[in-house]
N, C-alpha and C positions, 0 to 999 in steps of 0.2 A: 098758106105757108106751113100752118101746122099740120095740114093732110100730108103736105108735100114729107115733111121730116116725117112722119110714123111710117109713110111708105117706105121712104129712105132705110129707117130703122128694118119695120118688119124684112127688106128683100136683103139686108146686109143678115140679119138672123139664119136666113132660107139657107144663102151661101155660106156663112161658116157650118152651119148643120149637113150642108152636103159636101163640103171638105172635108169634116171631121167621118161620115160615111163612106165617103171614098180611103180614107188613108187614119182606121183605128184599130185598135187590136183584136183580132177575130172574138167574138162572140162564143162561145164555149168549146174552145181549142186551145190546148195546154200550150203554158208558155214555152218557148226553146229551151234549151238546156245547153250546160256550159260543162266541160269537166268530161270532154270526149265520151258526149252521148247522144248527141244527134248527130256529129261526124265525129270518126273514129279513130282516123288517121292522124290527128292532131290534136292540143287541148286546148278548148276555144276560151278565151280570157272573159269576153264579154255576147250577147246575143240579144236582139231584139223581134219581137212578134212570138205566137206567130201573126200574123197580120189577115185579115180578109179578102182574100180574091189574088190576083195575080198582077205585083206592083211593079215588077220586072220591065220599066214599058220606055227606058230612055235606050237608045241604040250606041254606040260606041262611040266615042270621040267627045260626045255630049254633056253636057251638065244636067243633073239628073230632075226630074217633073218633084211636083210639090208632094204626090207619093214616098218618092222615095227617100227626098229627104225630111220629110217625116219619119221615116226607119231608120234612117242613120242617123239623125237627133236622137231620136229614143236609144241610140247606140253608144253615143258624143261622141259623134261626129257631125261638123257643117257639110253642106252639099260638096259630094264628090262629082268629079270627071267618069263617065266610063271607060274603061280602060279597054276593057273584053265582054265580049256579051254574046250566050249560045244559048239561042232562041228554044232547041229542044235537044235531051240530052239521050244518047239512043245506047247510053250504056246503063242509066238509070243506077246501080248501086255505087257507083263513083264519078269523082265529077274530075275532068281534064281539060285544063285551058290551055289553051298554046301557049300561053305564059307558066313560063318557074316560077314560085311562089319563092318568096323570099322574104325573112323577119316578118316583121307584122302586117298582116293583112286583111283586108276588109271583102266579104265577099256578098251578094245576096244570093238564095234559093228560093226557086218555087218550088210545091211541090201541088201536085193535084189529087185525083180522088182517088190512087191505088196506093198513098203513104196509111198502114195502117195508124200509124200514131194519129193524123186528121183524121181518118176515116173513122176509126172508133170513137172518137170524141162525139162526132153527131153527121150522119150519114147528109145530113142536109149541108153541110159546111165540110165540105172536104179538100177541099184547092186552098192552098193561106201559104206565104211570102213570110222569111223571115231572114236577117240582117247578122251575120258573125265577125268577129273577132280574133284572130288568132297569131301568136308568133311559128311562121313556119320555119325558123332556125336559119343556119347561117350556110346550110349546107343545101338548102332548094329544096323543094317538094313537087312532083311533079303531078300525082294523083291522090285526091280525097278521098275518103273510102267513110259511107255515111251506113249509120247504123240500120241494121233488121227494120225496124221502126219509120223508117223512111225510104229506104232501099228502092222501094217500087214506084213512087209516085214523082222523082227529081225531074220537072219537064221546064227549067227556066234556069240558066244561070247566070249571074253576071259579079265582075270582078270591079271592083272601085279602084281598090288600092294595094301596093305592096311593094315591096323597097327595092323590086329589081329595075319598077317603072314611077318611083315615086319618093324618092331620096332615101337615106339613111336611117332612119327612125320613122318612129307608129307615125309623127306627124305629117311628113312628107312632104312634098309637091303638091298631092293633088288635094288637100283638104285642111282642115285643123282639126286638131280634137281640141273639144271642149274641158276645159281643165275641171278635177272636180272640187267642191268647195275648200274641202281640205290642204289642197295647193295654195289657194285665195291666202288661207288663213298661214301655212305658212312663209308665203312671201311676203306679208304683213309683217309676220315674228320678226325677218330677217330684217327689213328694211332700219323699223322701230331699233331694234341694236343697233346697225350700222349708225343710225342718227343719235342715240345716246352713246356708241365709242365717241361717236367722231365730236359731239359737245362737252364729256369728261376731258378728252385730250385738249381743247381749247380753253375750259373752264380750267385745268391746272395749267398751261401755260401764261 
């Protein structure tokens, strides 16, 4: 019995250590950038990866593999729907979905080994996957337009979310964002008042 649990242990260790290999953040490849510098056309609010290898791998309609939402975690977001998904992009310095972009939207990128941003980082790791963020306004955006730095190497893309296919706000249809602590902390404040108004008004009545 106790052979039986080490085994148990040791092959549950193997597999989280090969989850965490398949879906962590690439090994000495600069984080994304936020603040319309990895894509240009827009200013990205939030960005995750870049990530190692090409995590791009759910096809459209779908709920996305244990990959990807690990990138949109690290984004807060919970697992999205695919919306749109263009397996290779043959314009490379912009990226175009048959979808209008609209308010906030979540997109992934691959890119491979002619982005020089991955490629100078270390010739051996040049393919890495990473997760945006952005409001594209009220008025639709129909082409991304990615930085020098990335220009050459956009060969995956795919679209999560965005409010022309996913409601009204960042939250949408197709996902939640993860609130962040600081919300926790003020819907606490609010609550704690409402429950001390609403006990001073009974205690002077």
């Amino acid at each position: 019995m106790f052979k039986k649990l080490i085994a148990a242990a040791i092959t549950a260790l193997v597999l989280s250590n090969s989850a965490a290999a398949q879906a962590s953040p690439g090994d000495a490849k600069p984080d994304c950038s936020i603040g319309s510098i990895d894509i240009t056309s827009v200013v990205v609010t939030r960005c995750s990866g870049f990530w190692r290898g090409n995590l791009l791998n759910t096809n459209a309609g779908q709920l996305v593999d244990a990959d990807e939402a690990a990138g949109l975690a690290a984004l807060g977001y919970g697992p999205l729907n695919v919306l749109e998904k263009i397996g290779a992009n043959p314009t490379q310095g912009s990226v175009n979905f048959n979808t209008t972009l609209y308010g906030f939207t979540v997109i992934g990128l691959h890119f491979g080994g002619g982005a020089p941003l991955l490629k100078n980082a270390d010739p051996k790791l040049q393919n890495g996957t990473a997760f945006y963020l952005f409001n594209a306004g009220s008025t639709g955006v129909d082409v991304l337009t990615l930085s020098a730095n990335l220009d050459q190497g956009s060969s995956g893309l795919t679209l999560y979310s965005t409010r022309g296919g996913c409601g009204t706000s960042e939250v949408g249809v197709c996902g939640t964002v993860v609130p962040e602590p600081s919300t926790y902390v003020l819907m606490a404040t609010g609550l704690l008042g409402i429950f001390g108004f609403a006990r001073r008004r009974r205690n002077n009545a």
